[in-house]
VOKE-562389 format. One line per 3 residues: number of its first residue (from 1); for each residue x, y, z of C-alpha. Coordinates in Angstrom, 2 decimals, always signed. Layout:
REM residues N
NUM	X/Y/Z | ... .
***
This chain:
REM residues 404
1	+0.00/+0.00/+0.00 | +1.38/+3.51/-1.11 | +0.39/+6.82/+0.56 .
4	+1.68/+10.25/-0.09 | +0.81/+12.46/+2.71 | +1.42/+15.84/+2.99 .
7	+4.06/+17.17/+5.88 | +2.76/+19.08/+8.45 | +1.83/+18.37/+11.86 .
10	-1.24/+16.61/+10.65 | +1.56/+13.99/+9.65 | +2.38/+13.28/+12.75 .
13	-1.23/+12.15/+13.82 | -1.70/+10.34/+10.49 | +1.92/+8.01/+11.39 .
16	+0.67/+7.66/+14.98 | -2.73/+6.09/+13.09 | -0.46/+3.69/+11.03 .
19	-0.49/+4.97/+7.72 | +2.08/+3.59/+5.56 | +4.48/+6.60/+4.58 .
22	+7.17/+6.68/+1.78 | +9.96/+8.89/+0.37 | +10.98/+10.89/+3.39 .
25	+14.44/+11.08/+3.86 | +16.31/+9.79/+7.16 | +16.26/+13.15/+8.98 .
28	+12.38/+13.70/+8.55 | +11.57/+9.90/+9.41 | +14.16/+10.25/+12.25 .
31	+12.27/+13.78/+13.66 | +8.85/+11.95/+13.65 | +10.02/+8.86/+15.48 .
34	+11.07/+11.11/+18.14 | +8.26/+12.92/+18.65 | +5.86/+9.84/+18.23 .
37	+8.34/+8.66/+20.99 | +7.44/+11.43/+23.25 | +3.45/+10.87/+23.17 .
40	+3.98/+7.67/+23.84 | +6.20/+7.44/+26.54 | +4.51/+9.81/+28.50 .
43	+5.82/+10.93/+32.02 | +5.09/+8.15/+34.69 | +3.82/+8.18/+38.35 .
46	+6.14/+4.47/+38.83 | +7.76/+1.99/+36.48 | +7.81/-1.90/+36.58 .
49	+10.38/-3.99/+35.56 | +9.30/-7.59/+34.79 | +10.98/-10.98/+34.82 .
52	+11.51/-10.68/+30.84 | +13.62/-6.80/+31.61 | +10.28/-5.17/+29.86 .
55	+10.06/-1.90/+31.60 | +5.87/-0.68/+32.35 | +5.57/+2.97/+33.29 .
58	+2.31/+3.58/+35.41 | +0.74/+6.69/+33.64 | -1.98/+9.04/+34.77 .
61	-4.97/+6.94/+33.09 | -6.28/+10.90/+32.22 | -3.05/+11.58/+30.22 .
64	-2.53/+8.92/+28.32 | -1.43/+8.46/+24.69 | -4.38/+8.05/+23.24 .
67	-6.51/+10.85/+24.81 | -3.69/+12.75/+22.17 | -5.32/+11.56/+18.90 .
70	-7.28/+14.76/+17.24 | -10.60/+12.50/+17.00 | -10.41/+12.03/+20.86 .
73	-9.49/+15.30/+22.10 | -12.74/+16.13/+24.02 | -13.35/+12.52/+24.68 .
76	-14.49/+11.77/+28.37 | -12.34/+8.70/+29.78 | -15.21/+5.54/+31.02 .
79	-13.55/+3.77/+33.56 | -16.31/+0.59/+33.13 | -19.28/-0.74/+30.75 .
82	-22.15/+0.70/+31.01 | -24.35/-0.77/+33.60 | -26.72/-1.84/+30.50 .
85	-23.11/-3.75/+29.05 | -22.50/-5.38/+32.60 | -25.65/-6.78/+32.63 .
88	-25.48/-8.55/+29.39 | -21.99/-9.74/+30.23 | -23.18/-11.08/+33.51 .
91	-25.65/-12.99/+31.77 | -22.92/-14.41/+29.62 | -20.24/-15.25/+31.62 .
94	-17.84/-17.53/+30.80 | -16.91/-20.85/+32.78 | -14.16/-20.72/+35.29 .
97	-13.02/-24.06/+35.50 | -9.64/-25.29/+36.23 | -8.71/-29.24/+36.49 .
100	-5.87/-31.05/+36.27 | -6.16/-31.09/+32.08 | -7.29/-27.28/+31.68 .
103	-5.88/-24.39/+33.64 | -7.18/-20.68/+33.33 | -3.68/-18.93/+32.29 .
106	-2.30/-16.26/+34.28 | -1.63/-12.71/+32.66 | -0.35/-9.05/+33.88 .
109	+1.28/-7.44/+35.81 | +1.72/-9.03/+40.03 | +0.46/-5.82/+41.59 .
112	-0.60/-3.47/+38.75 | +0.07/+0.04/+38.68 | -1.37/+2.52/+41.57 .
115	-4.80/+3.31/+41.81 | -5.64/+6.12/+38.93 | -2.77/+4.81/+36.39 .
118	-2.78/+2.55/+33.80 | +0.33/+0.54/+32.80 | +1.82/+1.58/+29.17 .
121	+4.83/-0.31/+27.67 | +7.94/+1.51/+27.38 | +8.67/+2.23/+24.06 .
124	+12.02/+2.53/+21.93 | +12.51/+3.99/+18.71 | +13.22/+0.24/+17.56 .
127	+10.12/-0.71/+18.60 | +8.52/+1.62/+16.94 | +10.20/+0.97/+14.07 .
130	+9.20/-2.49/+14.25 | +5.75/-2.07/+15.25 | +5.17/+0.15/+11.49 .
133	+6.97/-2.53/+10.26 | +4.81/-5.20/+11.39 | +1.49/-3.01/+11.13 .
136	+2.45/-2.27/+7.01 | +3.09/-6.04/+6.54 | +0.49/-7.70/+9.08 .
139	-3.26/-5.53/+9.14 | -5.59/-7.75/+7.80 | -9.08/-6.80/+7.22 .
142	-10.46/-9.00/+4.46 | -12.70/-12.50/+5.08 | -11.74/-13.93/+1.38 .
145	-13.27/-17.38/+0.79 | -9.94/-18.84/+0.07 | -9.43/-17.79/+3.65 .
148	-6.26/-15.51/+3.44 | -4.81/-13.78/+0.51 | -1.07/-11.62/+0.46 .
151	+0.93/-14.10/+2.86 | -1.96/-14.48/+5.20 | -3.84/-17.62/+5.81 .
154	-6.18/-18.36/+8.14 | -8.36/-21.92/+9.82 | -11.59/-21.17/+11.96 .
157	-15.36/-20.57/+11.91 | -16.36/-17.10/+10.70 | -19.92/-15.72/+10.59 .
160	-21.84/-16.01/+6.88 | -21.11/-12.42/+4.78 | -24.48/-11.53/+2.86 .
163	-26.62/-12.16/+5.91 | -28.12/-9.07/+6.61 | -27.42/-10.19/+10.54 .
166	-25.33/-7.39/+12.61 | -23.33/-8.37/+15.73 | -22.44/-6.68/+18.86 .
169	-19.27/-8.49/+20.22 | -17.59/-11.87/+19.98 | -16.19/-13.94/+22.45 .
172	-14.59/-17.23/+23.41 | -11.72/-19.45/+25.33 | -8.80/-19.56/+23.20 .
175	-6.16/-22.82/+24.26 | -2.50/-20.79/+24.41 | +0.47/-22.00/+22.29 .
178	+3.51/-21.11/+21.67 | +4.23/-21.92/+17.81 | +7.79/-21.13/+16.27 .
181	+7.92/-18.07/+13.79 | +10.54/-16.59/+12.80 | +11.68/-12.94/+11.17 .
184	+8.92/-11.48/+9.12 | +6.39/-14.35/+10.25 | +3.27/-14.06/+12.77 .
187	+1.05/-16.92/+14.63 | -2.15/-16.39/+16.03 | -5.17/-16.93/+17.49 .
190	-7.59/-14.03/+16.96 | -11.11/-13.23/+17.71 | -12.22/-10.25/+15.30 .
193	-15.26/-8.28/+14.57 | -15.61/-6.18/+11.32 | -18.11/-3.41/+9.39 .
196	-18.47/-1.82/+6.26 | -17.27/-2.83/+2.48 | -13.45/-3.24/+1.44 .
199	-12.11/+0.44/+1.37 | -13.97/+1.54/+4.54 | -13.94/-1.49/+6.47 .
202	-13.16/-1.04/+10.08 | -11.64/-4.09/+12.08 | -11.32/-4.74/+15.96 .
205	-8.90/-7.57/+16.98 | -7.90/-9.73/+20.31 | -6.47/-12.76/+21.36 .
208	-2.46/-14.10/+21.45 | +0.40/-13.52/+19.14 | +3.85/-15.13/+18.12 .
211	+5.48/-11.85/+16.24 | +9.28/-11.43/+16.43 | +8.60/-8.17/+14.21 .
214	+6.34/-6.62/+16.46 | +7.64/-7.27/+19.94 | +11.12/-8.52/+18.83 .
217	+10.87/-11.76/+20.87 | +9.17/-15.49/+20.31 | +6.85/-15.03/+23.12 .
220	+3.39/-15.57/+23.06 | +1.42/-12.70/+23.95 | -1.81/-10.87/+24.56 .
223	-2.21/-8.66/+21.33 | -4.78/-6.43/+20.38 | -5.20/-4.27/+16.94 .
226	-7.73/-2.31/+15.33 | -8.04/-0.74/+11.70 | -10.04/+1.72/+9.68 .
229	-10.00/+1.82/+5.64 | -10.22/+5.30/+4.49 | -10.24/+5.09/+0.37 .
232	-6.63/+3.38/-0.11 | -5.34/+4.58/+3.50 | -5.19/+2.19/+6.65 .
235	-5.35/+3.78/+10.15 | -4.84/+1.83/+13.33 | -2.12/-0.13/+14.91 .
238	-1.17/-3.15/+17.11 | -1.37/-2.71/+20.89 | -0.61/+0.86/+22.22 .
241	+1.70/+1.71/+19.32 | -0.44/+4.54/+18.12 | -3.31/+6.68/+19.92 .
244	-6.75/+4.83/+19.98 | -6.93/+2.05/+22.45 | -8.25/+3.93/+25.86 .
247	-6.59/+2.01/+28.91 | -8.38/+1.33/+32.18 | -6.86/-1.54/+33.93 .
250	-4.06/-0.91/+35.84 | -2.67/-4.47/+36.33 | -3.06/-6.34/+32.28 .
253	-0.83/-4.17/+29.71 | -1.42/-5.09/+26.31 | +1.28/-6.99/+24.59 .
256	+2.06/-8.48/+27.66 | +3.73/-12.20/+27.32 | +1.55/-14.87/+29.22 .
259	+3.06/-16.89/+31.63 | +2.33/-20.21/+30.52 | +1.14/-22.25/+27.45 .
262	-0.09/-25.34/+25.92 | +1.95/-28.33/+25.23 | +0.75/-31.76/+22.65 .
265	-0.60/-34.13/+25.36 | +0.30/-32.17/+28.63 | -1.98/-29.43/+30.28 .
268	-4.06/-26.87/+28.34 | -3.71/-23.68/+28.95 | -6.52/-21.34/+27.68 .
271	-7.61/-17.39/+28.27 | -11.04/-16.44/+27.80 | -11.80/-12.70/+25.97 .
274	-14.16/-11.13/+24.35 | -14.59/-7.70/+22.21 | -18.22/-6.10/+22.85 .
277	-20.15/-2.98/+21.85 | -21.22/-0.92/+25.06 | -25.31/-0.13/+23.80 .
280	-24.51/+2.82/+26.57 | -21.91/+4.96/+24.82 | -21.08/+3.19/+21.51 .
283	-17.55/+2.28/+22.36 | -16.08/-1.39/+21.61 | -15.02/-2.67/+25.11 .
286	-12.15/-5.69/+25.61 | -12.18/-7.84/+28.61 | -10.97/-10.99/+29.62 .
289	-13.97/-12.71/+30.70 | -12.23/-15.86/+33.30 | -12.30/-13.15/+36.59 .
292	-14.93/-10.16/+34.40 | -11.68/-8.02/+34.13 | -12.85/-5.02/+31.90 .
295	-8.70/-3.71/+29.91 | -9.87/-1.20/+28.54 | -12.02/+0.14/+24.70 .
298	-11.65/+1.94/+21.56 | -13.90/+4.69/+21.27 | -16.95/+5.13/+18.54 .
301	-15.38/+7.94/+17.21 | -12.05/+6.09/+15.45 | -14.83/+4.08/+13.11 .
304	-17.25/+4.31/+10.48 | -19.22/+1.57/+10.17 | -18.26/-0.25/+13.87 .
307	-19.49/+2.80/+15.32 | -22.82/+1.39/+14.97 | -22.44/-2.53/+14.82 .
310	-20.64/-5.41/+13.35 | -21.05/-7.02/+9.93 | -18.93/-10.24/+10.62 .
313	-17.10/-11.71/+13.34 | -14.48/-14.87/+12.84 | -12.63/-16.70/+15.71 .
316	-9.73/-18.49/+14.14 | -5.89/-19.47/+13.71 | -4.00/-16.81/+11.70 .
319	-0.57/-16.51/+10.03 | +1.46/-14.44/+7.87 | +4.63/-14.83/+5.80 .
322	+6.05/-13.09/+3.19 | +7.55/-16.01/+1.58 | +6.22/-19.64/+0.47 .
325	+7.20/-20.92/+3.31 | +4.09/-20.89/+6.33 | +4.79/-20.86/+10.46 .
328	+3.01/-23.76/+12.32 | -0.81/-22.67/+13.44 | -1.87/-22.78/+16.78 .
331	-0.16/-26.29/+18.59 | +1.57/-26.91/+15.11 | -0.52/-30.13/+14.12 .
334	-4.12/-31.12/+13.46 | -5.96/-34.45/+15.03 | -9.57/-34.07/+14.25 .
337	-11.09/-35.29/+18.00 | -8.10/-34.17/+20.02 | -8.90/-31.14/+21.94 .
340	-5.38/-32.04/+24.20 | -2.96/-32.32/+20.77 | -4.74/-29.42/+18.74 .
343	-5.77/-26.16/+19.66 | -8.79/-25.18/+20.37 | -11.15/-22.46/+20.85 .
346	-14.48/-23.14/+23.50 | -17.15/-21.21/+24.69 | -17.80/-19.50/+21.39 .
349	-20.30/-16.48/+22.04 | -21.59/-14.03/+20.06 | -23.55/-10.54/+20.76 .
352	-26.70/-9.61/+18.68 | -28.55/-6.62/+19.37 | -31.36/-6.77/+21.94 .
355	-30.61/-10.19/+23.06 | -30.04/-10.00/+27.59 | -26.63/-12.33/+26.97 .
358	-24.10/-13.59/+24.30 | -24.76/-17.17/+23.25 | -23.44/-19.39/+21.15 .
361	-23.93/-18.84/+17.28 | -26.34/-20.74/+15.02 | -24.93/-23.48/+13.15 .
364	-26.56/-22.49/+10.24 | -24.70/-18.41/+10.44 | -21.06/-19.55/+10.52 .
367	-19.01/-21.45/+8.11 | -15.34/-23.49/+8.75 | -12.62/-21.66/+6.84 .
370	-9.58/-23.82/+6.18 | -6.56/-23.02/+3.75 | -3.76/-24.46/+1.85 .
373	-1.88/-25.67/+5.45 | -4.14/-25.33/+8.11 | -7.27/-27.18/+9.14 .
376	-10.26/-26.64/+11.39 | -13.17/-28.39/+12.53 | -14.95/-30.58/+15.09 .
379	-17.12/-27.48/+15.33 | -20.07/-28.38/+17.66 | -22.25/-27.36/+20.75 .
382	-21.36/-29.69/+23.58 | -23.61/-30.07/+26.86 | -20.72/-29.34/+28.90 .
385	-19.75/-26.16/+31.07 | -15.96/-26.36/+30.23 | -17.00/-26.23/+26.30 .
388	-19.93/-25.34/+25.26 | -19.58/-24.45/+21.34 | -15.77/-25.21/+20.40 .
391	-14.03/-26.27/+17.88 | -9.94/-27.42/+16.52 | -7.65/-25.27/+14.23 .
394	-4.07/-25.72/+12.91 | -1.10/-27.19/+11.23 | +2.59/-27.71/+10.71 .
397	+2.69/-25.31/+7.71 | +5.55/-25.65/+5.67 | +5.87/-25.14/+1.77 .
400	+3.30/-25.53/-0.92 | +4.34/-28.61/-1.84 | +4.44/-29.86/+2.23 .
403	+0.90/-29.26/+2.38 | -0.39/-31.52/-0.72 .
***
């Protein structure tokens, strides 16, 4: 994608928003790096320093970086749903459950930031740097029927297109790998809501991430992105890379590295979230559902057609790679029946407006997407509190000719 935007202090805003830029010279890209730099890393009340040397600094939750993006500069922070959202996620929690097989994984922070701050990632101009990268390479916004399309392929159940039926949130249990990618490759598992036709299509994402682009590391963590089409231009960004995402909780950062994951045959580890519209105020909340912990939402005002509802939603297994050879999805292989060899997603819930709760979604409204690598199936509604509606995704990947 190929932009030409004019220079100015609008550009600023627009490269905080993601836009893809071109043609500057190494002073000018150098200059907005450091100023990006500076709304980001804004100054902190206390800093963390975690077991992996990542540094958190505990920011005023009134002053931070995204309260600087021009769309949000009146914009009055919520610290929770609305009472009308609570309700309906009440009604829908999510199971609990730990056993000796399946264990709720842990994520965050030990004791959060202070009361009134909200933990932002400390950013370096590499980061940065990697995080355009990654975000010019890695948005993806389309729901193709070959299921992927420019080095991205994807294996899960995603809601019919054509429908007419609108959606306000998504939701399920996601079982947490840790797949092997390497350089310019990513490895997901991604619940994702989207409105409006290619070209003004708006896109809300969640769920866990292998990118050594991004974060410069293998780990698996808690990602989050969101994008808005604008006529050729892409706005929006992974994590807190750019302004948009409006942090409340002051103990789960995004792009934080779980603690814990899945092995073939040994315990399951699993993290439930879900993505939901707030009827109240129009904003898109995220929250992991296991203990109702509300992170934090992106306001109405950064979309078009998600200000108002959701044309699709998918929950699947996602990769990218710029070359012929494909990362491993999700565990890495694919045994139809074997929920403790492939990875799975459970409790599947979906939103629709003026229903009290999520539930699960109609078998006749979703669809199994599979692609050249990467399977999924086993998609069913099971009478049991763990699962619920679940279903398998993944694969070895490997080469086109691996995968006849």
């Amino acid at each position: 994608m190929r932009v030409t935007i004019v220079v100015g202090l609008v550009t600023v805003f627009l490269v905080f928003c993601g836009y893809v830029v071109e043609g500057r010279d190494l002073w000018e890209e150098d200059l907005i790096l450091e100023t990006e730099l500076k709304t980001i890393n804004k100054p902190a009340v206390k800093t963390i320093e975690t077991e992996y040397g990542e540094m958190y600094d505990c920011v005023d939750v009134y002053k931070q970086p995204s309260l600087d993006h021009p769309l949000l500069k009146d914009h009055v922070v919520q610290m929770r749903p609305s009472a009308a959202l609570q309700k309906t996620l009440k009604a829908s929690r999510m199971s609990y459950l730990s056993s000796v097989d399946h264990k709720p994984i842990k994520i965050g922070l030990e004791d959060g930031c202070p009361l009134g701050t909200v933990p932002i990632r400390r950013t370096t101009k590499g980061d940065l740097i990697r995080a355009k990268s990654s975000f010019t390479k890695h948005h993806f916004n389309d729901l193709a029927v070959d299921a992927g399309g420019d080095g991205y392929e994807y294996a899960g159940i995603v809601t019919k297109t054509g429908s007419g039926k609108v959606y306000h949130g998504a939701a399920a249990r996601l079982g947490v790998y840790n797949p092997r990618a390497q350089n310019e490759q990513l490895s997901a598992a991604v619940i994702m809501v989207l409105a409006g036709p290619l070209g003004k299509r708006g896109g809300i994402r969640t769920g866990w991430m292998v990118n050594p682009l991004l974060y410069g590391d293998s780990r698996t963590r808690f990602f989050t992105s969101w994008t808005q089409e604008n006529n050729g231009s892409t706005s929006g960004c992974y994590d807190l890379t750019c302004p948009g995402f409006i942090q409340t909780s002051r103990i789960i950062p995004l792009g934080a590295p779980f603690s814990n994951f899945s092995r073939i045959g040994g315990v399951q580890y699993d993290a439930s979230m879900l993505i939901s519209r707030d009827p109240g105020s129009g904003d898109w909340w995220l929250m992991i559902m296991d203990e109702f912990k509300p992170i934090g939402y992106w306001p109405k005002t950064l979309f078009e057609g998600l200000s108002r509802h959701a044309d699709a939603a998918l929950w699947a297994g996602l990769v990218y790679s710029g070359s012929s050879d494909s990362p491993p999805m999700g565990s890495g292989v694919y045994q139809g029946g074997s929920f403790d060899h492939t990875c799975y997603m459970a409790q599947v819930i979906v939103g629709k407006p003026g229903q009290p709760a999520f539930n699960r979604p109609d078998d006749d409204e979703v669809v199994v997407q599979q692609s050249r690598c990467y399977h999924a199936g086993d998609n069913s509604y099971v009478e049991d509190a763990y699962w619920l509606y679940r279903f398998l995704f993944g694969g070895p990947g490997g080469s086109l000719e691996s995968c006849k």
